[in-house]
Structure formats: C-alpha cells, structure tokens
N, C-alpha and C positions, 0 to 999 in steps of 0.2 A: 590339707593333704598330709598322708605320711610323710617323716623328712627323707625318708632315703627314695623314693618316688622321686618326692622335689629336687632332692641332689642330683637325682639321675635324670632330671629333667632337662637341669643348668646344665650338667656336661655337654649331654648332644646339642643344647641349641650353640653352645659354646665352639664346639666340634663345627659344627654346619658352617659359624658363620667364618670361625677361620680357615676353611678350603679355601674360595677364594682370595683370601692374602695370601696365602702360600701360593696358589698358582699363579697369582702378578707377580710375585717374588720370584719364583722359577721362568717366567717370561721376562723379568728381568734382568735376572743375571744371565739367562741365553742371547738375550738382545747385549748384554755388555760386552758377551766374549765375543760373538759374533765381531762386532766393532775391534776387538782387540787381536782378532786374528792376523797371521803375519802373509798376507795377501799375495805377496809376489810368492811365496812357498807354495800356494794354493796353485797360481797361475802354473809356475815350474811344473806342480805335480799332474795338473791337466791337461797340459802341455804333453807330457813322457807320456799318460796315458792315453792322448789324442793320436800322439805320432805314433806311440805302438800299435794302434788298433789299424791305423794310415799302413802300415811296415808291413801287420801281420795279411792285412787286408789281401797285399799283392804279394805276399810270399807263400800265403796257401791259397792262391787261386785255382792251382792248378792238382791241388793233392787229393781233392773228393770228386772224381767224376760226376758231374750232372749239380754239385752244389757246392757254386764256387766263394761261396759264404758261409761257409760251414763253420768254420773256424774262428772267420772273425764275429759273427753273430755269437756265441759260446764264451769268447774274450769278452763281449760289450755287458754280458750278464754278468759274468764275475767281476766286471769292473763295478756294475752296479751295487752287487753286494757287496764289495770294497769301499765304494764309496759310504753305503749305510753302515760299516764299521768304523771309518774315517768320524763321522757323525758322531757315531759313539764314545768313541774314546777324546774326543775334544770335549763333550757335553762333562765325560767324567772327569773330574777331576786328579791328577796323577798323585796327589799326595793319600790321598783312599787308597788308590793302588798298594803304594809300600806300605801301607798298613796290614795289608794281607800279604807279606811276602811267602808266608808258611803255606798258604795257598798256591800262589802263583808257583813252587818250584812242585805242590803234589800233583797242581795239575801236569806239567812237564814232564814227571815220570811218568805219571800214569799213560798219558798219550803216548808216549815213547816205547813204552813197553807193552802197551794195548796192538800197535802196530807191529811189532816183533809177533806176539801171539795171536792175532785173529787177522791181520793185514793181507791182500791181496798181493799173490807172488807174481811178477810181470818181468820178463825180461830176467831171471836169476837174484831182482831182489824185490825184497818185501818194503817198500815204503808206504803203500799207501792203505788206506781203509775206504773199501767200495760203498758206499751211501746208495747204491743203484743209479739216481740222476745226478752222480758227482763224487767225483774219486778225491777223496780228501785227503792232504800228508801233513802227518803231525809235525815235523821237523822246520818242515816250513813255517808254522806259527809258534813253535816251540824257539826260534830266534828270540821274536819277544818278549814270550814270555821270561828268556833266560837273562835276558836285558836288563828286563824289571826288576826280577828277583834278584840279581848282582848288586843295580840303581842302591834298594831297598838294604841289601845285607850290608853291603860296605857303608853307605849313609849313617846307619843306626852306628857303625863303631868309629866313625868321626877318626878322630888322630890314631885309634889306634890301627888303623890303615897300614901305617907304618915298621908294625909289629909284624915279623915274621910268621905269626901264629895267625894273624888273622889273612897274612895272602896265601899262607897253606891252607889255610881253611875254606876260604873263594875258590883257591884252583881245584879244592877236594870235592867241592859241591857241584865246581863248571863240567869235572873228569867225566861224572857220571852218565848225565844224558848226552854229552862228547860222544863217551863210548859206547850208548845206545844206539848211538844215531852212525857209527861207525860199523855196527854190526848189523845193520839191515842188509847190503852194504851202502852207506853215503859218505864215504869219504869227504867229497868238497864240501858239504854239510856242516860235518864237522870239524873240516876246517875253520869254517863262518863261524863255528860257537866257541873257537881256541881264541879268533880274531878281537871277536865281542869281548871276552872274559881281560884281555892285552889291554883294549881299551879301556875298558870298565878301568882296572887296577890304574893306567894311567894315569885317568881324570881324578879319579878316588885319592892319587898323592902317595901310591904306593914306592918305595923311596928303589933308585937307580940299579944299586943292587941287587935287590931282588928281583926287577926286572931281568936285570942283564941274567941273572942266574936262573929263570924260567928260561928267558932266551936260548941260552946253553942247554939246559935241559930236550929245548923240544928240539934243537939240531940233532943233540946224539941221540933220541926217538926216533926220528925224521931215517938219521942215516942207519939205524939196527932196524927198523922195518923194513929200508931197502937190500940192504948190502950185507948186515953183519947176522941178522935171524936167517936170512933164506941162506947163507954161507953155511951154517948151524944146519942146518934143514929143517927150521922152524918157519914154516909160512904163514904169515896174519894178513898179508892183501892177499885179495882175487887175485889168477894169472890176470889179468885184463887190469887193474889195477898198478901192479908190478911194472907189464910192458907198457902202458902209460907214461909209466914216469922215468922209467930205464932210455923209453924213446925220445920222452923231452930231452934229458942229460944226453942224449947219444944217438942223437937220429939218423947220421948216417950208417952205424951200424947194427938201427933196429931194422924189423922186418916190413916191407911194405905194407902188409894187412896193417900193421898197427901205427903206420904213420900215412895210413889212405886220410883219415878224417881231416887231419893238419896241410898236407899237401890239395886237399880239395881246396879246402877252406881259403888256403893262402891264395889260391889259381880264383877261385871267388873274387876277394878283396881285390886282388891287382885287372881281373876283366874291366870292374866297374868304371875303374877311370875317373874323372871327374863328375862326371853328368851321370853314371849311370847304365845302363844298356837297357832297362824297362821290365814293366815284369815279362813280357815276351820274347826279349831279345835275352831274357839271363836264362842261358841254359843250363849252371851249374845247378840253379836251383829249380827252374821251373820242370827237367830232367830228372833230378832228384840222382845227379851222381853226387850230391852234396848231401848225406846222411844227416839226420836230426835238423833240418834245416829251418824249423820253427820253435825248435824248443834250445840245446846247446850252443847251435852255430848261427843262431838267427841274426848278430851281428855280421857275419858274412854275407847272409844273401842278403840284406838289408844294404850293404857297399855296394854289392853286387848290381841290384836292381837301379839305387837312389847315388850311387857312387860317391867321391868323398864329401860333396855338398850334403849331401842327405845323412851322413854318419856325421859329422861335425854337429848338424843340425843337434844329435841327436847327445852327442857328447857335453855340447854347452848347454841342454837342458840338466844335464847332470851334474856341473860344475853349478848351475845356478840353485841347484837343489840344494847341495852339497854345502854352499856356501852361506846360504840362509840358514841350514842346518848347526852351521859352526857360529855363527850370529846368537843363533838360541840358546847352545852351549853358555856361551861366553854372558850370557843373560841371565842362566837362571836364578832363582832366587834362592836353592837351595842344594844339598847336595845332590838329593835324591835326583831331582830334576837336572842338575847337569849331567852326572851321570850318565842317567837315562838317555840322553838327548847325546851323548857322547859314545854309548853302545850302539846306539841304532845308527849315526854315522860312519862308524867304522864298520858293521856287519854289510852298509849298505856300499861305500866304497870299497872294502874287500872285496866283491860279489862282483860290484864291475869288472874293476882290472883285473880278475882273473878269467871271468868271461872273454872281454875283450880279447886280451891278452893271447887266451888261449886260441882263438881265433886267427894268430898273429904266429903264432908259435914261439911268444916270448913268456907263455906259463903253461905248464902240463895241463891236460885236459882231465879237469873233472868231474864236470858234467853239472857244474853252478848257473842257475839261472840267470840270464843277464833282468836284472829289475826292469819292472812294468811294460816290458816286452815281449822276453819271451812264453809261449803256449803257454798257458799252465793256470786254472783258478786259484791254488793256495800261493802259490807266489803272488800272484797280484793281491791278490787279498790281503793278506799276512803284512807284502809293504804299506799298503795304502794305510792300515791301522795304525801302523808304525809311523808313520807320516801327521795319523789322527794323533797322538802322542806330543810330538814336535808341536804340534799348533796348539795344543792344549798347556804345554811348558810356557809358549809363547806367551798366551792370550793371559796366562796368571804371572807371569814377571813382574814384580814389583818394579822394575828397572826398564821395563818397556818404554820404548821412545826417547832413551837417556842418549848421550850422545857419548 
C-alpha cells in the first residue's frame, strides 16, 4: 500500500480505539467527583429550593385568578434549569475557569451593556432582555461572573495583592460593570458587586489599609450621592431611590407613600406570630396590601403565612448553607478557589441580610432579591450555578476530609 494511505490508516484505527478510554476516563472522574461532593451543601441547597417553591406555592395562591399555580409551576422550571447549571459548573472544573479570566470580564460587559441598549424598559427601568418565554437579567449572572473574574485577576498576582497598584486596579475593573448595573437603575445590584469585590480583596490578603481606605471612600460616595450632590443640585439617584434611603435614615419625617412598603411589611411580620395565620387567614398578603409580595418582600409574607417557626426554618437553611460555604473556603487548594468560594459567600450573605433586613426596617429597601426564594428565574438560576462552583471547589480540594 502507499505509506501515507497506511499512516492514515494507523491514525483512525488509533483514533477509534481511544474513544472509549477517554469516555471510561470521563466516567470516571464524574463518578470520583460525584463521591467528592460536600453532600450536606447539596442537602442545604435543596432544602432552600424545596422550602421556596413550599413559601412561593402559598404566597401566590391567590395573585392569578383561576391558576393558583402559576407561579410556582414557572419557579419549579427555572429551578430546573438551575439545577442543569448546577450540573455544569461542578462537572467543570474552576481552575479552566481562570484561565479564561479575559473572557469571563467580556462577557460581563457585554451583557451589561447589551441590556442598557436593547433591554426591556418595565416599571422605569431597563434590566432585563425579553427572550419572549423568559425575561432574562444580565446582572443577576453577571455576580458570577464578576466573582470569577476578581477569583482569577487577584490569584494570578499572588503577593502582589498587597500592592496598592494592583487593589486600584480590581476596584477599577469591579467600578465598571458596578456602574453599568447602577445605571439601568439597580442600585441594590450594585451594591452585591461592591460587596463581592470587599470580599474578593479580603480573602486575596489585600493589607488593612487599603481596606480601611476604600471603606472611607465608599462612605463619602455613599454620603455625596445622598446629601452633598442633591445640595449642589447634582441628582445621580432616581427621586424613588433618594426617598428610599432619606426614609430609612428618617422615617418619621418621610412621607407615608414612601414608608407604605416598610410599614406593611413590618404589620406582616408581627401578624404571623408564632404559628402563622395560613395562607387564607394572611390577609396582608393574600389582599395584596402588601406590594411586591413574592419578589422583595417575600420574606414578609412567608412570617406572615408560616410565622416565626417557618422563617427560622428558613434562616437556618441559610446558616447551614453559609456555613459549608466557609468550610470550602477554608479548604481550597488554591488561591483562585478560595477566592472564588469567598466572593460568592459574601454576594450570597449580603443579599440576605439586606432582604431580610429590609423587611424589618433595619436596612433601606433596595429591591435585592432574597436567594432561592424569591419570584424570579435569573436569580434562582445564577445562585444555583454559584452554588455548582462551591461543589466543584469542594469535590477537587486536595485537603478534603482533612480534619
């Protein structure tokens, strides 16, 4: 036979016969991680997503005439596809990820900025991108992403963390899609991506100083966007925005209208009582004088209905989340991975306690979703992935099972 024939003969049967070693190879390092997964995280996260669907079930019974499942049927779908991301990002492995850091921050523009220009305007702002069977919002998975990409930037400069040059350079990269996501308008948003970025730097070994001196920074931001721009007659919040947070600081002397939501909420929380009042007997919400009552303040009618047995329930799924969370940290094998596992805890406990919180009227209302509860596909989604992450950190620790 000719030899190049014959060469090309040896490749393919070469080819053929190594597919299947490669796919028992890939069967078994799926069966390894599987085994390596940190189980109780798993439980936790099935757990939140069980009790939400339980929460959302009896909260919107009453909000679609004639289909008293509308809502949570809609929730059990994007759990699903949360869960097939979940899948995902365990199966990959997170150290691929920061390989592609210069990826992960174009995607995060681009979707941020894509939703600024072609985004659906609802309610005076523009967050989301209409797909027709599913309203998608970039912000909400642009968490992630920005996690990753922080994980991946600070990793790769190891000690020089330290360097003034390089936490100017994270907060000059974090500012950006901050301030994208601040001009749809999403304020609490981005908040969650100042919170992340505080994190990141801290795990990363950023030294006391420089904290402390961002610290300062974002208070006199904080106070010249409230008090010292609009003095100026320079306005950067929405009015709605402003009496927000004019009403947290000073609620007896804001206006009703804008301390109706906090005053519901709170009148909510304290009906429930121990036990509850049912989803029939909660009129705050089953009435619907309780605004937003499955998406912002779904931690109200959730006290409301399930009262403080059913919120506790629902608090120590998050402590146990939380907790396994900080478990992994303290595990990883590398920087990238502590990092990483360090951002997405902190975006994920910011996000509570100010939900909570604001439910409570011990934080201004921003309108953060409370995790794997409240309405919403890109939130459940977006965490659950973030969650895929944390178990994929786990399942590759070299220190796994160490005491």
């Amino acid at each position: 036979p000719h030899p190049v024939h014959g060469e090309r003969l040896v490749v393919v049967q070469y080819a053929e016969s190594a597919r299947p070693a490669r796919r028992a190879r890939r069967a078994e390092e799926a069966a390894s991680v599987a085994a390596r997964l940190d189980w109780l995280l798993v439980g936790a996260t099935a757990g939140l997503v069980a009790f939400g669907l339980w929460a959302i079930s009896g909260i919107t019974r009453h909000d679609v005439s004639g289909d008293p499942d509308h809502f949570v049927v809609r929730q059990a779908v994007f759990a699903g596809i949360g869960l097939a991301a979940l899948v995902a990002m365990v199966v990959v492995d997170p150290r691929r990820l920061a390989r592609g850091r210069q990826a992960l921050y174009g995607a995060l523009l681009f979707l941020l900025a894509l939703v600024l220009v072609a985004g659906a305007a609802i309610r005076g702002s523009r967050r989301w991108i209409d797909l027709g069977f599913f309203q998608f919002q970039p912000s909400e998975f642009g968490k992630l992403l920005l996690v990753l990409f922080l994980a991946a930037f600070l990793a790769e400069r190891g000690r020089r963390v330290a360097e003034s040059g390089t936490v100017a350079a994270a907060v000059g990269l974090s500012v950006v899609p901050a301030v994208l996501v601040f001009i749809e308008p999403d304020f609490g948003t981005a908040l969650v991506y100042v919170a992340v970025l505080a994190g990141a730097l801290f795990v990363a070994g950023a030294r006391w100083l420089h904290l402390g001196v961002l610290g300062s920074l974002g208070v006199l931001g904080a106070v010249g966007l409230v008090w010292l721009l609009p003095a100026a007659g320079i306005t950067v919040l929405k009015p709605y925005q402003y009496e927000r947070i004019t009403a947290f600081a000073d609620r007896a002397g804001a206006s009703p209208d804008t301390t109706y939501n906090v005053e519901q909420s709170i009148t909510a929380i304290g009906a429930g009582g121990l036990e509850g009042r049912g989803t029939e007997g909660a009129t705050q919400t089953r009435f619907d004088y309780l605004p937003e009552h499955a998406t912002d303040f779904v931690f109200a009618s959730l006290a409301e209905q399930r009262g403080f047995f059913g919120a506790s329930i629902l608090l120590l799924l998050y402590l146990l989340l939380l907790w396994r969370g900080l478990r992994i940290v303290s595990m990883a094998g590398d920087a990238f991975s502590a990092i990483a596992a360090a951002g997405i805890l902190v975006g994920l406990l910011f996000s509570i306690f100010i939900n909570v919180g604001m439910t409570m009227g011990i934080a201004p209302v921003t309108g953060i979703p409370l995790p794997f509860v409240s309405v919403g596909g890109s939130s459940l989604v977006a965490n659950l992935a973030a969650v895929g992450v944390l178990l994929a950190i786990h399942a590759r620790s070299p220190r796994r099972g160490a005491r």
